[in-house]
C-alpha positions as CSV (number, residue, x, y, z in Angstrom):
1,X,40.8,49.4,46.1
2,X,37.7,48.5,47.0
3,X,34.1,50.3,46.4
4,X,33.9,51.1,50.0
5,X,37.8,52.0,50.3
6,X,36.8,54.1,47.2
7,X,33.9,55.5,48.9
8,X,35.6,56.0,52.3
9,X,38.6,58.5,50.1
10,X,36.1,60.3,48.1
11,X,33.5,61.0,50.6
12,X,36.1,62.7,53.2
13,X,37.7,64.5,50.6
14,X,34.7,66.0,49.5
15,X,33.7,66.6,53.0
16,X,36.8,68.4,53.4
17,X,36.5,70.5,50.7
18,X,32.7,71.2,52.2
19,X,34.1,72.1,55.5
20,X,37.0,74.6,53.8
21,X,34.5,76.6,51.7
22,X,32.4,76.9,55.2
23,X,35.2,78.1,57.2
24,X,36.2,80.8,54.6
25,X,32.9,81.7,54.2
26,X,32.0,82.7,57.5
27,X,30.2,85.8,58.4
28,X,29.4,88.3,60.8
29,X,26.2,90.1,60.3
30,X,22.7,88.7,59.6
31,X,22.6,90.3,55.3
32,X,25.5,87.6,54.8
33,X,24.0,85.0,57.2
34,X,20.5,84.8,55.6
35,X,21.0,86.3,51.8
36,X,24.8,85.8,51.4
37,X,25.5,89.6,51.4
38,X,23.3,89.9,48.4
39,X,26.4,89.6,46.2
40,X,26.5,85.6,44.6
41,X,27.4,86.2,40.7
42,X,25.0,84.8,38.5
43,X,26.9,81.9,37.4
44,X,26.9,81.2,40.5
45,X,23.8,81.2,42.2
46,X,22.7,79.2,39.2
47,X,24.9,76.5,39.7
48,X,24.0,76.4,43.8
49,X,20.2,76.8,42.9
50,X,20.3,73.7,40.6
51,X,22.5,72.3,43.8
52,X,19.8,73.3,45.8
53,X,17.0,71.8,43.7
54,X,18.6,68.8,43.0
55,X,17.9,67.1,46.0
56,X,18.5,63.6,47.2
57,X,15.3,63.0,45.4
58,X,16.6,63.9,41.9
59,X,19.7,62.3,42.5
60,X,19.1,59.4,44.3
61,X,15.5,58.6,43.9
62,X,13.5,60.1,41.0
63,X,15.5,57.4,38.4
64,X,14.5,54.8,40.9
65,X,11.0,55.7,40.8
66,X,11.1,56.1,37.5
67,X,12.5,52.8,36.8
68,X,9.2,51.1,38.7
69,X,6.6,53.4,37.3
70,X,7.9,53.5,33.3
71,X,5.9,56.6,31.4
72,X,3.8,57.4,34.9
73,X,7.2,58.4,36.5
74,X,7.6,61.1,34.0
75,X,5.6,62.8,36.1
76,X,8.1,63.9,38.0
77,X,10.3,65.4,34.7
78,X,7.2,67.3,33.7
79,X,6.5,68.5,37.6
80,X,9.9,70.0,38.6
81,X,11.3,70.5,35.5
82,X,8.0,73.0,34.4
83,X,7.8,74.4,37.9
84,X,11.1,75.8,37.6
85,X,10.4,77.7,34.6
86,X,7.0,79.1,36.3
87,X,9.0,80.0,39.2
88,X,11.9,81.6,37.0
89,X,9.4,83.8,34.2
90,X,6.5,84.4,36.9
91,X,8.2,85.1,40.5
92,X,12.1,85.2,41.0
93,X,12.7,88.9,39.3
94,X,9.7,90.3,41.1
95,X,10.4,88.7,44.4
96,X,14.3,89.6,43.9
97,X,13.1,93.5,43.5
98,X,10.6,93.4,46.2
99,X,13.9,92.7,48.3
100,X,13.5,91.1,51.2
101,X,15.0,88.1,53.1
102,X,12.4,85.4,53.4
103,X,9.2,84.2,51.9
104,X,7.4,85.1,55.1
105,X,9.0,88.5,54.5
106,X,7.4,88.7,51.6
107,X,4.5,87.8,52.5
108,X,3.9,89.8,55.7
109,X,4.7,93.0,54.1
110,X,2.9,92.8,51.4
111,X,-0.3,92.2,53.2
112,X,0.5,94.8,55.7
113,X,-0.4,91.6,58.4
114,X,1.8,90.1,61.2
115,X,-0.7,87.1,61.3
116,X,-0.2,86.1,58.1
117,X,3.5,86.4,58.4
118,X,3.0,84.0,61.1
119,X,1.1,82.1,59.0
120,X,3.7,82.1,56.1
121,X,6.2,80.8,59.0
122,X,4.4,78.1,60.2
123,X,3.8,77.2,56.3
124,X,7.8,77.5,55.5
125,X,8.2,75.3,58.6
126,X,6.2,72.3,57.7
127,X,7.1,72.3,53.7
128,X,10.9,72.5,55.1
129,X,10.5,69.6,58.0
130,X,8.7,67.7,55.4
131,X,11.1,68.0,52.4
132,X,14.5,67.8,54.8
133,X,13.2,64.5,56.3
134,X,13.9,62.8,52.4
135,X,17.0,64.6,52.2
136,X,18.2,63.1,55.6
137,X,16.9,59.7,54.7
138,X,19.3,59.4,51.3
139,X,22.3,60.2,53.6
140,X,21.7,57.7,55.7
141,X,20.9,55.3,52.6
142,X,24.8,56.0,51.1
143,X,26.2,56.2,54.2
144,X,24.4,52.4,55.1
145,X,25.8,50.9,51.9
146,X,29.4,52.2,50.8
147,X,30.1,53.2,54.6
148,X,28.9,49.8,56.1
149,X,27.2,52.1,58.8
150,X,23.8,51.8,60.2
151,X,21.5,54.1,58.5
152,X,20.8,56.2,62.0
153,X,24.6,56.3,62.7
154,X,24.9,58.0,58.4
155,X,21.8,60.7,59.3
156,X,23.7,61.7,62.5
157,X,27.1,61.8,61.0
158,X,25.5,64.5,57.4
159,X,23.7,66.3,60.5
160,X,27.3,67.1,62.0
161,X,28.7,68.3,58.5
162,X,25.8,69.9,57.4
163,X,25.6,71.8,60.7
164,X,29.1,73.1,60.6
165,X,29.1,74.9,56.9
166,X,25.4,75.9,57.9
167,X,25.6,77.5,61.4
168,X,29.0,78.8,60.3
169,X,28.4,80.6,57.3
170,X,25.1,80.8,56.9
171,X,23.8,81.2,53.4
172,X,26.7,82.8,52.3
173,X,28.8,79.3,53.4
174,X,25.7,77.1,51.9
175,X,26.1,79.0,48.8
176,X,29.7,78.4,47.8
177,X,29.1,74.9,49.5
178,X,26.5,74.2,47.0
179,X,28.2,75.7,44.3
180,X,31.3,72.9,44.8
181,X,28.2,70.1,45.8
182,X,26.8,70.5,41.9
183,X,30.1,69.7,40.4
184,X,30.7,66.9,43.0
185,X,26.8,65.7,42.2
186,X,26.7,66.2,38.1
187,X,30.0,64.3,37.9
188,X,28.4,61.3,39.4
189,X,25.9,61.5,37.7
190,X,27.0,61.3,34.1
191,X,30.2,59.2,34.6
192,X,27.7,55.6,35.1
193,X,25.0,56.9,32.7
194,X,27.7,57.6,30.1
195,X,29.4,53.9,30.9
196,X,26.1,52.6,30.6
197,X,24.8,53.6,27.8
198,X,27.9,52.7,26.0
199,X,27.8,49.2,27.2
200,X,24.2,48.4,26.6
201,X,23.6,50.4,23.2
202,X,27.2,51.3,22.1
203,X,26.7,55.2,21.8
204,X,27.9,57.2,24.7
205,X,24.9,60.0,24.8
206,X,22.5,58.5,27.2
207,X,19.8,61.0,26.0
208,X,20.2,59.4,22.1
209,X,20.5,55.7,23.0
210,X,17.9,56.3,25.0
211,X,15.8,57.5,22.7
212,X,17.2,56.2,19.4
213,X,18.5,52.6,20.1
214,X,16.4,49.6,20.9
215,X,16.7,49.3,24.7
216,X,13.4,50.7,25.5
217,X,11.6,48.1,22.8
218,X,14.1,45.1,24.2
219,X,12.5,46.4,27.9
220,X,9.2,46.3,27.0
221,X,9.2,43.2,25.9
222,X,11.2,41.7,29.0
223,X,8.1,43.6,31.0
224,X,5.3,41.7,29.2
225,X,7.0,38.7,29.2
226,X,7.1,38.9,33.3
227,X,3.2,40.3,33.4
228,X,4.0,43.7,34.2
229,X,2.4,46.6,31.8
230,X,5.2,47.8,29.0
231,X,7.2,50.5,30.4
232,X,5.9,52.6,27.9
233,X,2.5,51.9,28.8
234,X,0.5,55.4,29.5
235,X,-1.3,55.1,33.1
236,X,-0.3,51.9,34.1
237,X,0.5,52.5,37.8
238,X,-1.7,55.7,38.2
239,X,-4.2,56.8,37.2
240,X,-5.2,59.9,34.3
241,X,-6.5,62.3,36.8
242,X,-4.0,61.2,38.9
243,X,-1.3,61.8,37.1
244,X,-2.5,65.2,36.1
245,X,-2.9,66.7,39.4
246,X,0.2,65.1,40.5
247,X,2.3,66.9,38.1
248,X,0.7,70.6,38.4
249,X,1.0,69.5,42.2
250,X,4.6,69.4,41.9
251,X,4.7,72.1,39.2
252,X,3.2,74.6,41.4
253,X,4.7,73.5,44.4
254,X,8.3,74.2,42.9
255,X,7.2,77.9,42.3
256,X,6.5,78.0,45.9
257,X,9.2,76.5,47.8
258,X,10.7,78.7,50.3
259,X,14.4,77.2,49.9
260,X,14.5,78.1,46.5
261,X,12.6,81.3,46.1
262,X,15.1,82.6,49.0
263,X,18.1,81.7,46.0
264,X,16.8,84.6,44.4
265,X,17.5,87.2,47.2
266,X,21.2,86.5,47.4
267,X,22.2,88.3,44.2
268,X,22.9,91.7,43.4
269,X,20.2,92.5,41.6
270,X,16.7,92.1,39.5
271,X,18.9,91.2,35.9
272,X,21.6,88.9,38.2
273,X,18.2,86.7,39.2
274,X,17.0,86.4,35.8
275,X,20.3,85.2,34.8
276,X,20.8,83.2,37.5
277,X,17.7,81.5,36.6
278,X,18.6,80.2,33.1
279,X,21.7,79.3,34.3
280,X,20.3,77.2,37.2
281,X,17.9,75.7,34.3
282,X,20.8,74.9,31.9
283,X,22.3,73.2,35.0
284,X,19.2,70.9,35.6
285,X,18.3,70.4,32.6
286,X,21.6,68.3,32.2
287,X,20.4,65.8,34.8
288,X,16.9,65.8,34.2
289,X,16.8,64.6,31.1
290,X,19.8,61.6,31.6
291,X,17.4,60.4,34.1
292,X,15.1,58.8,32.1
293,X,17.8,56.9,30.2
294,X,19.2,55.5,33.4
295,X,16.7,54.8,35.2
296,X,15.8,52.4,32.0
297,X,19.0,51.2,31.7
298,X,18.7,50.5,35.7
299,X,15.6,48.3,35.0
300,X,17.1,46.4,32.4
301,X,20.1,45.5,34.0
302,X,18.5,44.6,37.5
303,X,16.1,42.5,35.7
304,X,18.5,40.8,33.8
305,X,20.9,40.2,37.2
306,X,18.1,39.5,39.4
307,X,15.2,37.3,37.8
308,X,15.3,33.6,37.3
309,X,18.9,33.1,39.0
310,X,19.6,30.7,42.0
311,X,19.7,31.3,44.8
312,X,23.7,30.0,44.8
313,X,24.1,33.1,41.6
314,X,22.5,35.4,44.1
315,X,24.9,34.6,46.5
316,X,27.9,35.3,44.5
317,X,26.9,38.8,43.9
318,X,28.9,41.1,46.7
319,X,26.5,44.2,45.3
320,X,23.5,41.9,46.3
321,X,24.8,41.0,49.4
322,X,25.8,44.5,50.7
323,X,22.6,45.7,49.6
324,X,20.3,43.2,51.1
325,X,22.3,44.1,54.5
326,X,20.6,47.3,54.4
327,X,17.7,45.7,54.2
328,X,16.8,47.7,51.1
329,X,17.1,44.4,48.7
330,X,15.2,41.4,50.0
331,X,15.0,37.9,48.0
332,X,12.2,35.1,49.7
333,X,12.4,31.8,47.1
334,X,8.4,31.4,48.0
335,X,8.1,28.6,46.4
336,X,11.1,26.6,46.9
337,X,12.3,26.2,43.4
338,X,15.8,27.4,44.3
339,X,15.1,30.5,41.7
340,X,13.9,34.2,42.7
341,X,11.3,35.6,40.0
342,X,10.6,39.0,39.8
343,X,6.4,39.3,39.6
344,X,3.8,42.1,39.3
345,X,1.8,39.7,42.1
346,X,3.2,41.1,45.6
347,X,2.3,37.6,46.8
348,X,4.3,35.5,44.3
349,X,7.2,38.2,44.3
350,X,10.6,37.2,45.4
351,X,12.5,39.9,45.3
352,X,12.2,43.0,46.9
353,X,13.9,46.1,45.4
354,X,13.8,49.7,47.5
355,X,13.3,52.5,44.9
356,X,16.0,54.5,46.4
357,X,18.5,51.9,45.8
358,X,18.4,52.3,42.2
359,X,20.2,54.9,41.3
360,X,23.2,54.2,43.7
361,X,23.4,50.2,42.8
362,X,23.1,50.6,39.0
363,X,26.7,51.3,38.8
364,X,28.0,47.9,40.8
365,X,25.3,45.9,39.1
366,X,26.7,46.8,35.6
367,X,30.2,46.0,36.9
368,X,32.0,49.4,36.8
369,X,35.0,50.4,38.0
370,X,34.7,51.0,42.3
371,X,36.2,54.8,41.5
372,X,32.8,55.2,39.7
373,X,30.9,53.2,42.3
374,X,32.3,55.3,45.1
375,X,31.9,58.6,42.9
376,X,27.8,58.6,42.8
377,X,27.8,57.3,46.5
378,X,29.6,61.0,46.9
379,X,27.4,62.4,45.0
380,X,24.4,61.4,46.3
381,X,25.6,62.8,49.3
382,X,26.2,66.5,48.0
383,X,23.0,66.5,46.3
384,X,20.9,65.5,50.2
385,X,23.6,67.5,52.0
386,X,23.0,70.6,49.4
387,X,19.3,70.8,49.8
388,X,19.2,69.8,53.5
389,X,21.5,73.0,54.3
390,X,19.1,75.2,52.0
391,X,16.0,74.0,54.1
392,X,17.6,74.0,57.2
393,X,18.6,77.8,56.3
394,X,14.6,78.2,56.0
395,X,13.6,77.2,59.2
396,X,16.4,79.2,60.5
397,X,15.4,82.4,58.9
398,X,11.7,81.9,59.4
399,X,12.3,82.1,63.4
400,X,15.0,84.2,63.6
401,X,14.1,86.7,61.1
402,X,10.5,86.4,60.6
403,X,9.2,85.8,64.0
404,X,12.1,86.9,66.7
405,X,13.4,89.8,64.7
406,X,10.1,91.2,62.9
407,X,7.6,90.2,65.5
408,X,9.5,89.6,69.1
409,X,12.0,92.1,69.4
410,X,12.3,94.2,66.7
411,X,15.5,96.5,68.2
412,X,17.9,92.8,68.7
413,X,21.1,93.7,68.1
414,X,22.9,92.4,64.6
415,X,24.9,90.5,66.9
416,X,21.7,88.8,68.8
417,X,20.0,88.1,65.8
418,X,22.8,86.4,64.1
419,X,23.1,84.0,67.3
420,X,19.2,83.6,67.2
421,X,19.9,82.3,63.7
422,X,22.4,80.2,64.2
423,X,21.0,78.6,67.7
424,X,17.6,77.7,65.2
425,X,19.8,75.7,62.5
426,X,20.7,74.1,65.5
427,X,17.9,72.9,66.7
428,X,16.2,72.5,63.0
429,X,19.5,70.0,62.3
430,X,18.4,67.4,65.3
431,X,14.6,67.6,63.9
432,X,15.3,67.0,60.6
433,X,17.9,64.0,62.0
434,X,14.8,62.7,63.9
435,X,12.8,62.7,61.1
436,X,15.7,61.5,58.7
437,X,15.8,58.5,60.7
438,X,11.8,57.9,61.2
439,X,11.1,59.3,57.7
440,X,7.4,58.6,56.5
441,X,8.0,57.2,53.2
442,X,10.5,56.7,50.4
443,X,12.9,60.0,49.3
444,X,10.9,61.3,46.0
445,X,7.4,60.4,47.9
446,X,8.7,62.6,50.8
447,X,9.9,65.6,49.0
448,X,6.5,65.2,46.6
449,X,4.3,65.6,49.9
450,X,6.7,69.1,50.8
451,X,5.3,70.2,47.2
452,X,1.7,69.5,47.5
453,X,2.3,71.4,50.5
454,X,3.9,74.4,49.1
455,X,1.3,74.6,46.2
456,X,-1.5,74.3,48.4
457,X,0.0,77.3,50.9
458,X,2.5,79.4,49.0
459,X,2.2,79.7,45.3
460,X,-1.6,81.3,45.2
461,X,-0.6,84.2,47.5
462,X,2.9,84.9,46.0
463,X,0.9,84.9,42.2
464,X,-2.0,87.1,43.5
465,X,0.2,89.1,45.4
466,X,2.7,90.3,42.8
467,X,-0.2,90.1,40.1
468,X,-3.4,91.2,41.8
469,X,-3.0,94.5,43.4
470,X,-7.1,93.6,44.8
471,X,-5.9,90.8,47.1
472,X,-6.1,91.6,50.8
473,X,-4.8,90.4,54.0
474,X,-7.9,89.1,54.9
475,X,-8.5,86.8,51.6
476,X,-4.7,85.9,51.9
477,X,-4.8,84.6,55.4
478,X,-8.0,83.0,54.8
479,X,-6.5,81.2,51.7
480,X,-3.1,80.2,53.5
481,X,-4.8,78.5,56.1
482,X,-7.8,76.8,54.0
483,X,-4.9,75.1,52.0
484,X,-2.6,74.3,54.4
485,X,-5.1,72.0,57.0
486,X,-7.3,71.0,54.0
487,X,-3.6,69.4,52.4
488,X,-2.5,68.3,55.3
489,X,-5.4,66.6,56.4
490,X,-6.0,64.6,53.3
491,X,-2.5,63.4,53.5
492,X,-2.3,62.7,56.9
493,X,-5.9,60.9,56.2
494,X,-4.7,58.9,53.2
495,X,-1.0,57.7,54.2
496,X,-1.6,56.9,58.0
497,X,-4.9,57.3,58.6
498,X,-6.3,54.6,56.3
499,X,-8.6,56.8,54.0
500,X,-9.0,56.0,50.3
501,X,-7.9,58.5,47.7
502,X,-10.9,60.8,46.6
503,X,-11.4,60.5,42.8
504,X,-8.4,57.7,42.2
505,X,-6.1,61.4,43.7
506,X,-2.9,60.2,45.7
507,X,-1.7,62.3,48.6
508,X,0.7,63.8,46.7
509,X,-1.0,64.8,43.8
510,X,-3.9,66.4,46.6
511,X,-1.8,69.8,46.6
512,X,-3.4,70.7,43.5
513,X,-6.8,70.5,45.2
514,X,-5.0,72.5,48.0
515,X,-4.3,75.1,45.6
516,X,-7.0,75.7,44.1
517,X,-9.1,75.7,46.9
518,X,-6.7,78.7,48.2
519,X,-7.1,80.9,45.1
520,X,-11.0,80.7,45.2
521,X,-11.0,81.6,48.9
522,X,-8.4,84.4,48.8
523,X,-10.3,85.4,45.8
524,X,-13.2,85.4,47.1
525,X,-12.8,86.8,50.5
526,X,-10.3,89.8,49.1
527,X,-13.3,90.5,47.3
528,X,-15.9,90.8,50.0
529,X,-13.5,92.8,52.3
530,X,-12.1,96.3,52.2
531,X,-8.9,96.6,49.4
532,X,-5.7,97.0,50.5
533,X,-3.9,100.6,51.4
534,X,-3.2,102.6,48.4
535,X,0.4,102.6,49.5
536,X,0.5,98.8,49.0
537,X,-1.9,99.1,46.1
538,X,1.0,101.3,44.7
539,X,3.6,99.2,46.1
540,X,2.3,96.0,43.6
541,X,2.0,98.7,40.7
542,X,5.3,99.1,41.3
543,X,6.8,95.9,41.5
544,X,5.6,95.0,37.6
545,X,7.6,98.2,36.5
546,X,11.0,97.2,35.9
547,X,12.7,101.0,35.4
548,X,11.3,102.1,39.4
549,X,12.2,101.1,42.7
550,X,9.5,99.3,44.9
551,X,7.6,101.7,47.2
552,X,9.3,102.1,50.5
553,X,7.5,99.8,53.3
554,X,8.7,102.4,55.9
555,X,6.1,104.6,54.3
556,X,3.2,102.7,55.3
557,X,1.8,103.4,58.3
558,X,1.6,101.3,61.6
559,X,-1.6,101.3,61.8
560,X,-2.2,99.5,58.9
561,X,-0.3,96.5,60.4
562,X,-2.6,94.2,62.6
């Protein structure tokens, strides 16, 4: 059979299986809609965190960008990889004790404020919209390619599957979902990297040829030879500062992201998120670092396809072909030599390569078999459908719970606020399919703007309030809001509005700035403003102390609530 034949069998299968784990899943009260009952084994919720994290931009885009940027990409390994181990030693056990639903939850409560839950939800809402837009974007990529559908038609076709396992069983159906998703996704993964890596090097460990064979010297040299900077060449495409802020940006910005902080309230208990954290670590840790050996071996072989060949060779690739039908691969013979050369001069290049094609044409351009072709086309898809349910989940529960239920109407009915829920994945799915289809930039650029965003809003209150039993309401909102616009402006500013970077600092690398700038202003402020209640001054005590229970919130008074 063919790669798309291939595709079309493995995609429905998988979407089958999706739909079967949704339907058994299916609950009836709100504790199994938004924390999955509180009762996911470690195991797990490991493997549907590292589902969760591993989002179209791991999967499908990180080795891409990887591939273009050389050592500057690793950015990316040192960002997410070391943000998940801040969020998993610094936050997870005591946000999994405090025990609440949400991150708004979280943070409403434990600054005794209503505005700055409302804050908190307008936050989780625009780092959601923002990362879900990438995730929506690689579904319509796969479904474009091995599906021979136009990318709008593949964002509205995952919107319908992701909304059925999502409004049916809630987080309790998105776990399981995503538990099935990081086999489907891992598979994929390591089926072409391991074929690769035997073909080009001879040893099957992608991690060892990688870093023991001669494919990264034999790469460098094909760079220079073409003018671009070795691929091992330190700052080449960005800049030092740059690249520093860049990676605490997305450090940082891990440890805050509401879709994966919320993992951490669905199990049993304090010692269950702990272990589902190094199990979740273990599971990522497999991808992350087989990444950078295929996205050099992508390099190599799409250079090696590509450059110098006719236009008549070009033609008699079918990969090629499909792919420049999606208009993600473009050639232009500029100079009419009947060749296509691959230059570091945007003016004298002719041949245009989308960074989230890499990943998902490495496979056909090394000339495996169309089961493994069709395979990492599924799996693409589980890892954008996996996070995309997570986030949509988050916008759900930030309305429904945090707004409707703790602000609105207080005395709903379980039944009402479980159709709240459900009506607000609803609606999240068609925004995030809007945006999906009018995304504003490539997947991993996306999902790295989501992270500046949740550095610059979330992580400073979430560290001060579970370490800093000083920090106030006041100092908290204050902070929230001074990083939010401040981030959002700059980006805004510097990808449509035409401003250059401050300082050589990309948009996505300005959430450090972000963050910063809300730790000295919730610092500051808390300080210059009257402490918080004694009850929640006892209540953060509390939280530290593994062998108590947190301080009931029912204790503290009303009036202490603005």
């Amino acid at each position: 059979m063919s790669a798309e034949a291939w595709t079309t069998v493995l995609v429905i299968l998988s979407f089958i299986l999706y739909i079967y784990i949704g339907w058994r899943s299916r609950v009836r009260d709100t504790k199994g809609f938004f924390v999955a009952d509180q009762g996911v084994p470690a195991l797990a919720n490991g493997a549907a965190t590292a589902a969760d994290w591993m989002s179209a931009a791991s999967f499908i885009s990180m080795a891409g960008i990887i591939s273009f940027l050389g050592y500057d990409g690793s950015i990316y390994l040192m960002g997410w990889t070391g943000g998940y181990v801040l969020l998993a030693l610094l936050l997870a056990p005591y946000l999994r004790k405090f025990g609440k639903y949400t991150v708004p939850d979280f943070v409403g409560d434990r600054y005794y404020s209503g505005t700055a839950r409302l804050v908190a939800v307008i936050a989780a809402i625009f780092v959601s919209l923002t990362y879900v837009a990438g995730q929506m974007r690689g579904v319509g990529i796969v479904f474009s390619r091995f599906l021979q559908v136009d990318i709008n038609t593949g964002v509205v076709i995952g919107m319908v599957i992701v909304a059925f396992f999502a409004i049916l069983g809630g987080m309790k159906g998105i776990t399981w979902t995503q538990v099935a998703q990081y086999g489907v996704l891992i598979v994929a993964y390591l089926i072409p990297a391991i074929a690769i890596s035997l073909l080009l090097t001879g040893n099957p460990i992608p991690q060892l040829s990688f870093t023991f064979s001669d494919i990264v010297s034999r790469l460098n040299g094909i760079q220079t030879d073409l003018g671009f900077q070795a691929y091992t060449q330190p700052f080449a495409n960005k800049p030092m500062i740059d690249v520093l802020f860049f990676t605490i940006a997305l450090m940082v910005g891990t440890a805050g992201l509401p879709h994966i902080i919320v993992r951490f309230y669905t199990v049993p208990d304090v010692k269950a998120a702990r272990r589902s954290a190094g199990w979740a670590l273990l599971f990522i840790a497999i991808l992350y670092t087989t990444a950078p050996a295929l996205a050099a071996f992508a390099r190599y072989n799409l250079i090696d396809s590509l450059h110098n060949k006719t236009v008549e060779q070009v033609q008699q690739l079918d990969w090629a072909k499909k792919w420049e039908n999606t208009k993600l691969l473009a050639f232009d013979d500029k100079n009419g030599d009947g060749r296509f050369q691959l230059t570091p001069d945007k003016a004298s290049n002719e041949i245009t390569i989308d960074r989230d094609i890499v990943v998902l044409a490495t496979p056909e351009v090394a000339k495996l078999a169309p089961w493994v072709i069709a395979l990492v086309a599924a799996g693409g898809l589980a890892a954008a459908l996996s996070t995309a349910s997570g986030l949509l989940l988050v916008i759900s529960s930030a309305i429904a719970h945090d707004v409707y239920y703790r602000m609105i109407n207080p005395h709903a009915s379980e039944a009402r606020r479980l159709f709240v829920g459900r009506v607000m994945v609803g609606i999240a799915i068609v925004v995030a399919g809007y945006f999906g289809i009018n995304p504003p930039g490539f997947v991993a650029e996306v999902v790295a703007l989501a992270f500046g965003l949740a550095a610059s809003s979330f992580f400073p209150v979430i560290i001060l309030g579970v370490f800093d039993k000083r920090t106030n309401r006041e100092g908290a909102i204050a902070g929230m809001i001074l990083g939010l616009v401040v981030t959002t402006f700059y980006v805004f500013a510097v990808k449509f509005g035409g401003m250059a970077p401050w300082f050589g600092i990309s948009a996505e690398g300005f959430g450090t700035v972000g963050m910063m700038l809300n730790f000295l202003v919730t610092f500051i402020v808390s300080r210059l403003t009257p402490p918080p209640p004694a009850e929640i001054q006892r209540l953060v005590d509390d939280l530290r102390t593994p062998e108590h229970a947190p301080v009931a919130l029912s204790d503290i008074g009303e009036e202490q609530l603005d």
